[in-house]
N, C-alpha and C positions, 0 to 999 in steps of 0.2 A: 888394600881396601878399595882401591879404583882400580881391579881388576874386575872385564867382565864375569858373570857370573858361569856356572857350569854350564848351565842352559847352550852358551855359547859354543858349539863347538866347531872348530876349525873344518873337520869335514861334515861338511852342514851336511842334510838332506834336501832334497828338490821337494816339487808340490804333489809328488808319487812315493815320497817315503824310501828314497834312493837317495846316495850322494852324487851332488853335481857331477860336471864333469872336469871342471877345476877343483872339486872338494873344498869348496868356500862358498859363502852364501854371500849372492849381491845385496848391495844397501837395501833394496826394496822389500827381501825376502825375511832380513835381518828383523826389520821395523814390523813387518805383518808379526813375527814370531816372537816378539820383545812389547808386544801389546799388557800383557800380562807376566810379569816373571816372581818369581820366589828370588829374595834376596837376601833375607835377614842379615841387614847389615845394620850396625851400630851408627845411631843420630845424632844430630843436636837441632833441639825444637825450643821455639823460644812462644809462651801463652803468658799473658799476661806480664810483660815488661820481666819476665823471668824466663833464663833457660832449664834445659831439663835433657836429659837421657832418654829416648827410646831404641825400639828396634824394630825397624821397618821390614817387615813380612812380604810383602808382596806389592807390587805397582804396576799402575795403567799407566796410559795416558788422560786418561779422569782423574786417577785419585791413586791411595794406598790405602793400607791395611799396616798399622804397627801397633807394637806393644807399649803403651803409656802407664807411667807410675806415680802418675800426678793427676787430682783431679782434673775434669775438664766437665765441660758441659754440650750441647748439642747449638751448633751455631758459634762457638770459640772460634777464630781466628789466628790462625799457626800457619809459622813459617819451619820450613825444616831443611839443616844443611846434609843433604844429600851425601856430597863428596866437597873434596876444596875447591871452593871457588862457585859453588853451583845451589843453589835455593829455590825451594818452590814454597809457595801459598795457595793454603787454600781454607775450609771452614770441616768443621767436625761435624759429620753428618750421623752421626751412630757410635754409641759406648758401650762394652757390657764386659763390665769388670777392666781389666789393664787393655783386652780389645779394644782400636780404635779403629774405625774409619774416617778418611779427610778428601774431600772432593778439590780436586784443582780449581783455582778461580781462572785458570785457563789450562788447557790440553795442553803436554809437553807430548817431545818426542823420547822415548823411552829409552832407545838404542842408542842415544846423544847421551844423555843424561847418565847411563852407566857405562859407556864406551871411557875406555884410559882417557884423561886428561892428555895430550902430548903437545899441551904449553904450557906445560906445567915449567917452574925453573928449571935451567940443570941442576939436578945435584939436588933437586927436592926430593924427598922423602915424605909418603903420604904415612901419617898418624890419626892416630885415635880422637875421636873427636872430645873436645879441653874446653867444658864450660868456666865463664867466668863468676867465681862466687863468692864472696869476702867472708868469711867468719873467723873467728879464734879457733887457735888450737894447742898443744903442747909438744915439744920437741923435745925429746931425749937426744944429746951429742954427751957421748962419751957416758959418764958420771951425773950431768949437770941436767937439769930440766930445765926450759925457754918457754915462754909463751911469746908465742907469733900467730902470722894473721894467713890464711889463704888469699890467694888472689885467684889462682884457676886451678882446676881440679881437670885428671882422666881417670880411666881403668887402671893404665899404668904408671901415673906419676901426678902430680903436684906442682906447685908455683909457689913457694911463701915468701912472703915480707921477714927480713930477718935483718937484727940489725949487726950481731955480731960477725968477725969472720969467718968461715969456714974452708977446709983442705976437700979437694974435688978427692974422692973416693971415701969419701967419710962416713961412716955407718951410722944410720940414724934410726930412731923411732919415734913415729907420728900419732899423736893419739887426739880423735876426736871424738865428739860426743857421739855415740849414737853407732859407729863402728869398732870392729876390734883394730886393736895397734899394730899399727903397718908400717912393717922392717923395710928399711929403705939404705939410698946409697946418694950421697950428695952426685949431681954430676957437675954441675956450674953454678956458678955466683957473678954477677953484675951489680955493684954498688949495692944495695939492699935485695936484691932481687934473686933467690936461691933454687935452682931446679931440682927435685928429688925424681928417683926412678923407684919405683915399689919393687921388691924382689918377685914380687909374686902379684899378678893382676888384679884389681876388685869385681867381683863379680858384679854382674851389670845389674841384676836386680836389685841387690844389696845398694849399689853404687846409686841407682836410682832412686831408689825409697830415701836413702838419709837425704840427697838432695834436695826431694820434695820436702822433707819434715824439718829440713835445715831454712828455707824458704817461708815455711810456716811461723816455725819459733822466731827469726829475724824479724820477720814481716809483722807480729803479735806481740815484739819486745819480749 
């Protein structure tokens, strides 16, 4: 995920439309050409003291261009994690349908901001961005149905509250309102605290609609 994007490429071209003559582009060249890039890469935006799912199309050093699945309005206030460790703010300046624009409440540098992390830990591993979101759900283990609780949600897995114990490879079935039942695989357990892995990813739009509409129903009792 914190891999430059294609745009990037190792034998850059000069300001003629040739490759250098070390076939790299200096910092200076990188920043003019990473003013604007296509990125669509997977978000987390937090409007209104709620997170959400988007997917960020395109960025400046002004603003971006992503896909939003949650209401907004013109003048909201979003902050979006970019990559780990890394967040920008800024105000919604234009909506139209899941299109959104957001103007930075200050200029970033662009080529910073999607350049690899390399302080990142050792041994880190960049994942999918894991909102935090509490609701009920049902858990098929084995024969038996559970109701337990979410705590954070991805594309590719889950966090539930679960009080019983479970065996790490344990095949499960997750079923919430509003999505179909997602075949899964225990990977860990910590005191109450259970990690699931989906066999199979949630599609981001999917994944983002029940969010919003999980937020709404919460939020309306």
């Amino acid at each position: 995920m914190d891999a430059l994007p294609a745009h990037f490429s190792p034998e850059a071209e000069n300001s003629n439309g040739q490759p250098d003559a070390q076939g790299v582009m200096c910092s200076a060249e990188r920043r003019q050409n990473a003013r604007y890039q296509s990125i669509y890469r997977v978000a987390k935006l937090r409007l209104n003291a709620q997170e959400h799912f988007c997917l960020v199309r395109n960025i400046s050093s002004d603003g971006l261009m992503l896909d939003l699945y949650s209401p907004c309005a013109i003048g909201d206030t979003v902050s979006i994690d970019i990559k780990f460790n890394r967040t920008v703010v800024g105000k919604v300046v234009w909506a139209e349908g899941s299109g959104t624009g957001v103007q930075f409440d200050e200029p970033i540098d662009v080529y910073d901001v999607l350049a690899r992390d390399h302080h990142a830990v050792k041994g880190w591993v960049p994942r999918s961005p894991r909102l935090n979101l509490a609701c009920p759900a049902r858990l098929r283990l084995g024969p038996t149905y559970h109701r337990v609780e979410i705590c954070d949600i991805s594309q590719g897995g889950v966090r539930i509250c679960f009080e019983s114990e479970t065996q790490i490879n344990d095949q499960i079935v997750l079923m919430l309102d509003g999505l179909p039942a997602l075949e899964g695989v225990i990977r860990w357990q910590q005191n109450q605290n259970v990690g699931i892995a989906f066999n199979r990813p949630i599609a981001l739009a999917a994944l983002a609609e029940w969010v919003s509409q999980t937020h709404s129903t919460l939020l309306n009792g």
